[in-house]
MIROZA-879062 format. One record per atom (N, C-alpha, C): residue in one letter; x, y, z. Coordinates in steps of 0.1 Angstrom, whole numbers, plus 2048, in hexadecimal, padded with zeros to 3 digits. Example, Ala and Ser with C-alpha at 12.3 -4.5 7.8 and 13.67 -1.06 7.14 Angstrom:
2
A8847C784E A87B7D384E A8847DF84E S8807EA847 S8897F5847 S88180084F 
END
This chain:
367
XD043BEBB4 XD0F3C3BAB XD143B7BA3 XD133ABBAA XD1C3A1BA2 XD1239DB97 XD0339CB97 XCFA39CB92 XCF93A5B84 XCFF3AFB88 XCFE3BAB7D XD083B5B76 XD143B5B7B XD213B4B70 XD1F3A6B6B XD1A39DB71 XD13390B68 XD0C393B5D XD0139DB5B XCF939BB53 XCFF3A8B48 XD0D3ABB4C XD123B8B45 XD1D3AFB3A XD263A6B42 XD2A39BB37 XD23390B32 XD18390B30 XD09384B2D XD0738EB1F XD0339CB1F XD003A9B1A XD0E3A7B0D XD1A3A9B12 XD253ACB0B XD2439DB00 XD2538FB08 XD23387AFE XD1C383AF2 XD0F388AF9 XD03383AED XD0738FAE5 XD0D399AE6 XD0E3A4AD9 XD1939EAD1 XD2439AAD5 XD30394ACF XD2C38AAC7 XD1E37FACE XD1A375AC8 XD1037CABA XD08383ABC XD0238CAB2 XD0938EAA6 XD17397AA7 XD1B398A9E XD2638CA96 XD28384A9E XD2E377A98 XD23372A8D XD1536EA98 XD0D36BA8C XD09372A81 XD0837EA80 XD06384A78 XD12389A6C XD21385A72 XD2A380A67 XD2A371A61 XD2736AA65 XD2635EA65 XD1835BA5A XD0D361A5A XD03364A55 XD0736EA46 XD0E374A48 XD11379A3C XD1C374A34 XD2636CA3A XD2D365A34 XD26358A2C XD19356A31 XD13349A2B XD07351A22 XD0235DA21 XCFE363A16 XD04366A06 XD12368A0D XD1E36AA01 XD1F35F9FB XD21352A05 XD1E3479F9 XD133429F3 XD093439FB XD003439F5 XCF734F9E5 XD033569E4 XCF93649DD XD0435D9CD XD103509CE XD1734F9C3 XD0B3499B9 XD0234F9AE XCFC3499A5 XD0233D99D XCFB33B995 XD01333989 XD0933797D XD0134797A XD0A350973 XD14354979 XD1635B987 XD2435D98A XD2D35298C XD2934798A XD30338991 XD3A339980 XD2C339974 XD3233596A XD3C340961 XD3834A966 XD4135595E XD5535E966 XD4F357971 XD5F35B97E XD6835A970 XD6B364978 XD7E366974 XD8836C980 XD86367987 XD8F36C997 XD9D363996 XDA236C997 XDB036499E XDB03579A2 XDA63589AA XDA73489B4 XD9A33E9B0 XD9B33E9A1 XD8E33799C XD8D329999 XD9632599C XD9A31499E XD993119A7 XD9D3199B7 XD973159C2 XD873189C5 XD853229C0 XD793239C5 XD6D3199C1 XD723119AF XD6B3079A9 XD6B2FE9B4 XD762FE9B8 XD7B2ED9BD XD732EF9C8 XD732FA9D4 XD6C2F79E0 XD5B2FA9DD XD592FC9D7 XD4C2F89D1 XD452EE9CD XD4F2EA9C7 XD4B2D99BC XD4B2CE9C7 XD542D39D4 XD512C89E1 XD472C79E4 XD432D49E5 XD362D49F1 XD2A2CE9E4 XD2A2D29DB XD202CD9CE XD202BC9CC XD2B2B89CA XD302A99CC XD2C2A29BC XD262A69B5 XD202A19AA XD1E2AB99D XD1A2A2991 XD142AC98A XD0C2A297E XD052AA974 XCF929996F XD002A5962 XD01299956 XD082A1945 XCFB29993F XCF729D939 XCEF29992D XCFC29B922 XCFC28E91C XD0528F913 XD00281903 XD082848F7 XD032828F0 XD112748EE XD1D2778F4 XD282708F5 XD2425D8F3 XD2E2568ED XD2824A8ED XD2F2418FC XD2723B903 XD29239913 XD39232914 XD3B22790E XD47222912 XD52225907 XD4C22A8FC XD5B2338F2 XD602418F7 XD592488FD XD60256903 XD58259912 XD4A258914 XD4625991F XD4925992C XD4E24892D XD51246939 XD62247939 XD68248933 XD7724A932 XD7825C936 XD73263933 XD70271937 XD6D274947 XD6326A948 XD5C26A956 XD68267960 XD6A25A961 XD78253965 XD8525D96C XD89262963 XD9426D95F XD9027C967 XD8827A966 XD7F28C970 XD7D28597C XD7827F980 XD7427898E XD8327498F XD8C27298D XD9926A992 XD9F27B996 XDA0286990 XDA4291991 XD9B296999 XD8C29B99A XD8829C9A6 XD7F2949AF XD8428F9B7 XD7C2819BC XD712879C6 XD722919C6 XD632939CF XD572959C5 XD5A2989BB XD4B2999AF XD4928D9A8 XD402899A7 XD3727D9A1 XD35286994 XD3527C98A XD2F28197A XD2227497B XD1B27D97A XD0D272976 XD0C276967 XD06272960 XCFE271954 XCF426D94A XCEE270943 XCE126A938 XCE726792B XCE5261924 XCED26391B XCDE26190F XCDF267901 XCD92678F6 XCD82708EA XCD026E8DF XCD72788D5 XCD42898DA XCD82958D0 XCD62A08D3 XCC52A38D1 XCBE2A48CF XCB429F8D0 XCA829E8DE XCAE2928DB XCA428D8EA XCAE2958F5 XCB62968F6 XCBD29E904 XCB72AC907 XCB72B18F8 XCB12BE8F8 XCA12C08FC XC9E2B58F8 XC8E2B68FA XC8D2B3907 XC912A790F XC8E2A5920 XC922B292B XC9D2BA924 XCA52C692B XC952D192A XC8E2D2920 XC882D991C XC7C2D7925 XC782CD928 XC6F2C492B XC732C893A XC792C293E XC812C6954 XC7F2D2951 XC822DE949 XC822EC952 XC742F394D XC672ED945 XC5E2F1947 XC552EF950 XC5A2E0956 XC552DF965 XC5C2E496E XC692EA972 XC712F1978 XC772E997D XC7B2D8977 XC802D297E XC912D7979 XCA02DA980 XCAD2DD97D XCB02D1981 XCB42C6977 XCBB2BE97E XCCF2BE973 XCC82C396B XCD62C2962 XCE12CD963 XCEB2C9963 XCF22D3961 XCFB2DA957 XD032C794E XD072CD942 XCFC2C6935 XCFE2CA92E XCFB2C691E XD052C2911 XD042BC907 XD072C18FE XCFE2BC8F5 XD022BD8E2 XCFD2B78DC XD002C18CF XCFA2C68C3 XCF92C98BA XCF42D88B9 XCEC2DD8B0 XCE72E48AE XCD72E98BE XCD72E08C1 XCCB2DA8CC XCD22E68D7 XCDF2E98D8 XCE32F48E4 XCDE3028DC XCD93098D4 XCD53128CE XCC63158D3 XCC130A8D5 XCB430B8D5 XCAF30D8E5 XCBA3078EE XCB63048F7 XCBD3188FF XCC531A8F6 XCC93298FB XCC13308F4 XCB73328EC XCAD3398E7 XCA13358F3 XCA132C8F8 XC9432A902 XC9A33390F XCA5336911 XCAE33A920 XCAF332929 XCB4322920 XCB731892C XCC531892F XCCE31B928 XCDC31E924 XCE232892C XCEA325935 XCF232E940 XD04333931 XD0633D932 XD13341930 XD1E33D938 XD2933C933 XD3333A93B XD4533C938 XD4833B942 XD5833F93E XD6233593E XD6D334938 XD7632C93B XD83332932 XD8F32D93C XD9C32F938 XDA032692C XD9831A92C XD9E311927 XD9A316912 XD9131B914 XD8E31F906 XD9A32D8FF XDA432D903 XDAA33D8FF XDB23368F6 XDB632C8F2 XDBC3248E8 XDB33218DC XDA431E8E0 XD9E31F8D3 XD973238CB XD953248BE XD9032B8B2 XD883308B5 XD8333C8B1 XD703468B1 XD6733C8B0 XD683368A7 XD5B32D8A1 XD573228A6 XD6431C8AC XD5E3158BA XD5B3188C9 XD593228CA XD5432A8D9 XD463358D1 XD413338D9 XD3133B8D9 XD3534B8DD XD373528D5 XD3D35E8D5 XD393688EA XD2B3628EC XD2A3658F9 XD2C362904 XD303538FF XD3334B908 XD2A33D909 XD1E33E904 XD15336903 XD16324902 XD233238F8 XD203148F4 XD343158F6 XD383058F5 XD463098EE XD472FA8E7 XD552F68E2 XD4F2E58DB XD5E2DF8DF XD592D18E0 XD612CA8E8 XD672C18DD XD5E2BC8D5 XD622B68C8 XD5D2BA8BA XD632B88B0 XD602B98A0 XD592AB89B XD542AE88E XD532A3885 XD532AD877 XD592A1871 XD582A4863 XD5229985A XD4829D853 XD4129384D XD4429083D XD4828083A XD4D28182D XD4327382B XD4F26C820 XD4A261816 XD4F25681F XD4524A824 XD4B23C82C XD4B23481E XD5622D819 XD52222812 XD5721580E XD5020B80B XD571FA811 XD5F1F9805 XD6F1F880D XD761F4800 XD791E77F6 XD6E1E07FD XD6E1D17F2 XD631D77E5 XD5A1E07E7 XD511E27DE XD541EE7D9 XD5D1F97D9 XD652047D5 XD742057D2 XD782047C8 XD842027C2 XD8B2107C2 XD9920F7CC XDA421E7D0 XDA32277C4 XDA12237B7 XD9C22F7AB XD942327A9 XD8622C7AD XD7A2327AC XD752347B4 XD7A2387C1 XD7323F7CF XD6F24F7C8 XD642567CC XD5F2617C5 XD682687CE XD6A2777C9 XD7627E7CD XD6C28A7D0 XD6228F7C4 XD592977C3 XD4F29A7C0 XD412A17C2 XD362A07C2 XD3229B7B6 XD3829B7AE XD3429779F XD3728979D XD402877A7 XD422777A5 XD372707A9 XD302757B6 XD2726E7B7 XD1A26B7B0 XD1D26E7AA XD0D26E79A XD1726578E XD1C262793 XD20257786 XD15246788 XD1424577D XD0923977B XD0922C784 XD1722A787 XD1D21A78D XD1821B79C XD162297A4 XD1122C7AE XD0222D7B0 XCFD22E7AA XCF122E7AC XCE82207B3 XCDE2257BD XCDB2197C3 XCE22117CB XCF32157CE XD012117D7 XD022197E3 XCF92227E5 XCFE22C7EF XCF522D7F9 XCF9238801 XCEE23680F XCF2240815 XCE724981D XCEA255829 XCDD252832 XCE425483C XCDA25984A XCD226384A XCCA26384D XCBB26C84D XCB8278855 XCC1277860 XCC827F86A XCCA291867 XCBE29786C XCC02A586A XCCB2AD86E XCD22A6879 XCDA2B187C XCEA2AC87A XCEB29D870 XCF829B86D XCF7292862 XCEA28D858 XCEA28984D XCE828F841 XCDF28A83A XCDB28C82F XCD729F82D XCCF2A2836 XCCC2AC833 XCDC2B9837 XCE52B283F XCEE2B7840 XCFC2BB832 XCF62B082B XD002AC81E XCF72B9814 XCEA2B7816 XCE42C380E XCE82CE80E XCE92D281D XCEB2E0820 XCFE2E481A XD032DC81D XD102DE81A XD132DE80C XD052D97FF XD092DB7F1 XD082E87F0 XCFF2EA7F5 XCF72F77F1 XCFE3057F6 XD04303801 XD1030A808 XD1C30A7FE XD1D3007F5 XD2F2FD7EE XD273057DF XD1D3007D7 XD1A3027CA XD1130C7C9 XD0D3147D8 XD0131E7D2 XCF13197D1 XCE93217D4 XCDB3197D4 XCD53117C6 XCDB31F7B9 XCD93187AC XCDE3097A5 XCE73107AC XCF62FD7A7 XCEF2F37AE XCF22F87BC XCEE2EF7C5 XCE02E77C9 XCD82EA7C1 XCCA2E77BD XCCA2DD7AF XCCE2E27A6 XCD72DC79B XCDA2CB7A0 XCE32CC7A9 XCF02C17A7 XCE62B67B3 XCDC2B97C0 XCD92B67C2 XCC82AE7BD XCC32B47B3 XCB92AB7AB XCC129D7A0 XCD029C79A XCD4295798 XCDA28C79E XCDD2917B0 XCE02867B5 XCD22837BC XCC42837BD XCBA27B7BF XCB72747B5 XCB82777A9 XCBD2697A1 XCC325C7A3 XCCE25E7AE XCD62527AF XCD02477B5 XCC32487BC XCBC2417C5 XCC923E7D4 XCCA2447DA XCD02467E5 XCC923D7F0 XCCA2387F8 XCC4232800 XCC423B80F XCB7236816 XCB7241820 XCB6236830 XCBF23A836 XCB8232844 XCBB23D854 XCAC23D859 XCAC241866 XCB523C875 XCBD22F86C XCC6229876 XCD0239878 XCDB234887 XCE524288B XCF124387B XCF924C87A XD0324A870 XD06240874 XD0E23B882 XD19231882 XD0D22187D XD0221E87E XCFD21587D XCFE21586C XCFD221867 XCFB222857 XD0F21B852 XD1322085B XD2121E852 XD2320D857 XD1E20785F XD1E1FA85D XD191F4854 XD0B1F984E XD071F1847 XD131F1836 XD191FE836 XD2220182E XD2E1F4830 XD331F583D XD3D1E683F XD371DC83B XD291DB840 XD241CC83B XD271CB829 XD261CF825 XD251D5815 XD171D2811 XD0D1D7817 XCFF1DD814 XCFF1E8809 XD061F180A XD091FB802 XD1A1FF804 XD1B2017F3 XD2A2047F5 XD3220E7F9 XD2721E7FD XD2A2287FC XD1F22F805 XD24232814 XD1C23C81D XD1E24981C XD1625481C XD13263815 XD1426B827 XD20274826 XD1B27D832 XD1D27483E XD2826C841 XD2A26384D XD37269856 XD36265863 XD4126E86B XD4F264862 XD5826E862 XD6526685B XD6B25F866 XD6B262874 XD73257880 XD6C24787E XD5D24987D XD5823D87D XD5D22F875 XD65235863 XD6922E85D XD7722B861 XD80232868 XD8B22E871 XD8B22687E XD7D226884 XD7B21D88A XD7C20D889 XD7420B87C XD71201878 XD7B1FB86F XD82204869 XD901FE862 XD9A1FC86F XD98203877 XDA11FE884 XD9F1EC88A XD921ED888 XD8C1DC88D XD8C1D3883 XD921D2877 XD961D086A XD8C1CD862 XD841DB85D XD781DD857 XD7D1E1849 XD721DD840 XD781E0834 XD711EE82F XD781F5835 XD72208833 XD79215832 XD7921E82D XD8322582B XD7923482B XD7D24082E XD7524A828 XD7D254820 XD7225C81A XD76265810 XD74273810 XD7D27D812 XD7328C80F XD6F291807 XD68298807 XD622A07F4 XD5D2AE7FC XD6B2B37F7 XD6D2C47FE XD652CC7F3 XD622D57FF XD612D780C XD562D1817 XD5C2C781F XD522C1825 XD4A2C882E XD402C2833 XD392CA83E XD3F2C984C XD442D0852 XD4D2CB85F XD3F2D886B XD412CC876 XD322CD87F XD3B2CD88A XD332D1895 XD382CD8A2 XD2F2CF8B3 XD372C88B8 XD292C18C4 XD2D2CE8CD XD1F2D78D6 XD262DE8D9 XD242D78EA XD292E18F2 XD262E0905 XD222ED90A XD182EB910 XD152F5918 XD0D2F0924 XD0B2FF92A XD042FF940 XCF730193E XCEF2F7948 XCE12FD94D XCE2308950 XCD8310950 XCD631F954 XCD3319962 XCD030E966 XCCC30F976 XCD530397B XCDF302975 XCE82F6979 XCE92F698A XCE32EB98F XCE62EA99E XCF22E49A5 XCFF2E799D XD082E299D XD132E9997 XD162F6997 XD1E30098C XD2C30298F XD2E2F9995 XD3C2FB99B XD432F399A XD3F2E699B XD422D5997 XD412D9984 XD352DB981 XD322DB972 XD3A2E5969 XD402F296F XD4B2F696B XD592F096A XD5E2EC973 XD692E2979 XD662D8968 XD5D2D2968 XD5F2C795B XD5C2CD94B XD562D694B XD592E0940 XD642E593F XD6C2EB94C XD7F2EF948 XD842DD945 XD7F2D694D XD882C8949 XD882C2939 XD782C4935 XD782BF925 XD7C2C691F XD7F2D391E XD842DC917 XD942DC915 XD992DA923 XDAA2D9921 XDAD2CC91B XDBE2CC919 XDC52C4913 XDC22B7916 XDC02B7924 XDC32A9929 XDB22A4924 XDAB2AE929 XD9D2A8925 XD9D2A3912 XDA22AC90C XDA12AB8FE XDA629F8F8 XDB529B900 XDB82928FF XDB0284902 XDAB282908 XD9E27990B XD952738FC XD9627E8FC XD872808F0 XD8F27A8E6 XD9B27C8E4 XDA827B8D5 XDA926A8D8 XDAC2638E4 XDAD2588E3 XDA024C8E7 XD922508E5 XD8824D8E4 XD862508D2 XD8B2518D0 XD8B2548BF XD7D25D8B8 XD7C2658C2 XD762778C0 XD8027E8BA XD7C2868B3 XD872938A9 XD8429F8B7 XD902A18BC XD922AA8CB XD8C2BC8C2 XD872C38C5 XD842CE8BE XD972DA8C6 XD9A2D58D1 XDA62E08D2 XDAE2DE8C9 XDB52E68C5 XDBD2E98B9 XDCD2E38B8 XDCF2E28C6 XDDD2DA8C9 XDDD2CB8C9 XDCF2C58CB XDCC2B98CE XDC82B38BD XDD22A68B9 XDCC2A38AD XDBF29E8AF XDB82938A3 XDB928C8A5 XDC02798A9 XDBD2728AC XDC22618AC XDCA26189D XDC3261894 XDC9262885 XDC8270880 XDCC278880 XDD028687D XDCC28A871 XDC728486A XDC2289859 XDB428385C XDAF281867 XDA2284866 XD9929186C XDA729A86F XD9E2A886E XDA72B4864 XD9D2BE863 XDA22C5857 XDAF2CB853 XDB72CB84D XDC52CD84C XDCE2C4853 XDCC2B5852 XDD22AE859 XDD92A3851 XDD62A4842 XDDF29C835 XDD729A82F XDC7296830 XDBB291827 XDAF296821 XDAF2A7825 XDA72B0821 XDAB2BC826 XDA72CA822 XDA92D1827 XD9E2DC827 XD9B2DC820 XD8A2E781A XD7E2DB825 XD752EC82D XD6B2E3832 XD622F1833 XD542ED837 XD4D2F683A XD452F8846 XD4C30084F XD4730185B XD3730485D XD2E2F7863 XD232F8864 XD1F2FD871 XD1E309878 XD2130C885 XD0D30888A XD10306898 XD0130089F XCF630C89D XCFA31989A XCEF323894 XCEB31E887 XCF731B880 XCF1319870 XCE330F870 XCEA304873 XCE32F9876 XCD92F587C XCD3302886 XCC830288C XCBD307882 XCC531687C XCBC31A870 XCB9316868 XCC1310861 XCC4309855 XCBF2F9856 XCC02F685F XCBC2E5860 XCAF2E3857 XCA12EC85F XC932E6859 XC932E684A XC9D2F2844 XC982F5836 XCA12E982F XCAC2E3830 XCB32D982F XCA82CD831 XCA42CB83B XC9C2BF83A XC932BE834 XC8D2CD830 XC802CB822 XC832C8817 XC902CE815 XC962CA80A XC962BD804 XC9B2B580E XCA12A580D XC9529F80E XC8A2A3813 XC7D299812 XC7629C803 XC752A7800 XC702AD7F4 XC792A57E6 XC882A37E9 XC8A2A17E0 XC8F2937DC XC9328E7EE XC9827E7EA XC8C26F7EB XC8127C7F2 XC752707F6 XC6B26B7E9 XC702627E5 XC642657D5 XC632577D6 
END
């Protein structure tokens, strides 16, 4: 008997134990069943905790980013890791471009090692392949349509607006060109310079005539300015607007306008100019579709996106794309005392639009 009732509470345990594991077992399915898509699209009540006990257990995340390393990069990084110290920010850093291509490159061998991105137009292409995870965030209910990916797809962290860089020992405060017609005046010719840069130079300055004056005009206005003999270099913009400080040429075409604030900040002799409506661009951010890390990599997408993150970007002397957040100098974005007419080049245009731009500019400045 004592035998029996032994093996009758032995009997009673292992069932008790059964169903523990098999709560226990399904408690660890539930977490396990959180995708990437549901990671990135939550909207629960308790969605900040649930990032955060996530992002522990993840501990990391790898950004492909196009950011320059010690002007905003690591000041970003710094600031996220001091807020959450259990996640590491690794990163790659290089143009939109090459990021896009090595991203493209990892998930045709199936390697996921990335989790965020950014860069240009290059996040279009990479969500036409379906490498591009959707995603949600609170922090975007503050800003404009046209900077959020109507699905969710991309959203942008910073602006540029691209105008005229030019050295003021070799450009006199009255004769800085104001407007496209200025620039075809004779004294300029052979003075000037743009970057080669499909997705933020020359062919970008094209696209934006042709956008302001119509294909007719704008076809027109740009065989008179191949006339000017323009000068072309494959160096980055910021290397081009140096050669502009050096006074190589007196007058850079289509250059970021912060850059020339930079350099008058370090007591450069440079100033820039708009000639509205300029082309205004912007870098976008988005998620791997297989991000191994969606919980951490959400956490730093709500961080770049809020104030405090934006603010970062604002005193790295990036133009912050949230709408509360100025710029460092405040008239270097639109409606801020120095221009106001621009033309939104959004990363679809520019995807489309880029190749036929760039035939353009070879067809007509390469002679």
């Amino acid at each position: 008997m004592e035998n029996l009732a032994c093996y009758g509470r032995c009997r009673q345990q292992l069932r008790r134990g059964f169903w523990v594991m098999l709560i226990l077992l399904g408690a660890a399915n539930c977490a396990a069943a959180a995708t990437v898509e549901e990671v990135a699209l939550t909207k629960a009540a308790n969605r900040q905790a649930l990032l955060e006990e996530g992002a522990k257990k993840e501990g990391k995340i790898l950004w492909y980013t196009t950011l320059i390393v010690n002007q905003a990069l690591k000041p970003i990084k710094e600031a996220f890791e001091k807020r959450y110290p259990y996640v590491q920010v690794e990163y790659h850093r290089a143009d939109s471009e090459a990021l896009a291509q090595r991203m493209l490159a990892e998930y045709q061998a199936k390697r996921y090692d990335v989790d965020i991105l950014d860069g240009t137009s290059t996040i279009v292409m990479l969500k036409k392949a379906g490498y591009i995870q959707r995603f949600s965030t609170p922090q975007l209910r503050d800003y404009p349509a046209r900077l959020k990916e109507p699905q969710g797809f991309w959203a942008v962290p910073n602006l540029y607006f691209m105008t005229l860089g030019y050295n003021t020992k070799l450009v006199a405060a009255n004769e800085v060109p104001k407007t496209l017609n200025d620039l075809l005046q004779p004294k300029w010719k052979g003075k000037m310079i743009w970057p080669t840069s499909g997705g933020s130079g020359a062919p970008v300055f094209i696209g934006n005539v042709l956008i302001t004056l119509g294909e007719q005009k704008g076809m027109a206005y740009l065989k008179q300015l191949a006339a000017q003999s323009v000068a072309k270099s494959t160096a980055s913009a910021r290397a081009v607007m140096d050669m502009v400080v050096a006074g190589e040429y007196a007058i850079g075409i289509n250059m970021f306008n912060y850059h020339a604030v930079i350099s008058r900040a370090a007591g450069a002799p440079v100033d820039w100019q708009a000639i509205e409506p300029v082309p205004a661009l912007v870098k976008t951010l988005g998620l791997a579709k297989n991000s191994p890390h969606p919980h951490a990599s959400m956490l730093f997408i709500d961080f770049l996106l809020s104030k405090d993150g934006q603010k970062i970007l604002q005193e790295a002397d990036y133009l912050p794309a949230h709408p509360d957040v100025p710029a460092k100098s405040a008239d270097l974005k639109a409606g801020g005392g120095r221009f106001a007419k621009f033309n939104f080049i959004s990363p679809e245009m520019l995807y489309d639009k880029e190749e036929k731009w760039i035939e353009l500019f070879e067809k007509m400045f390469f002679k």
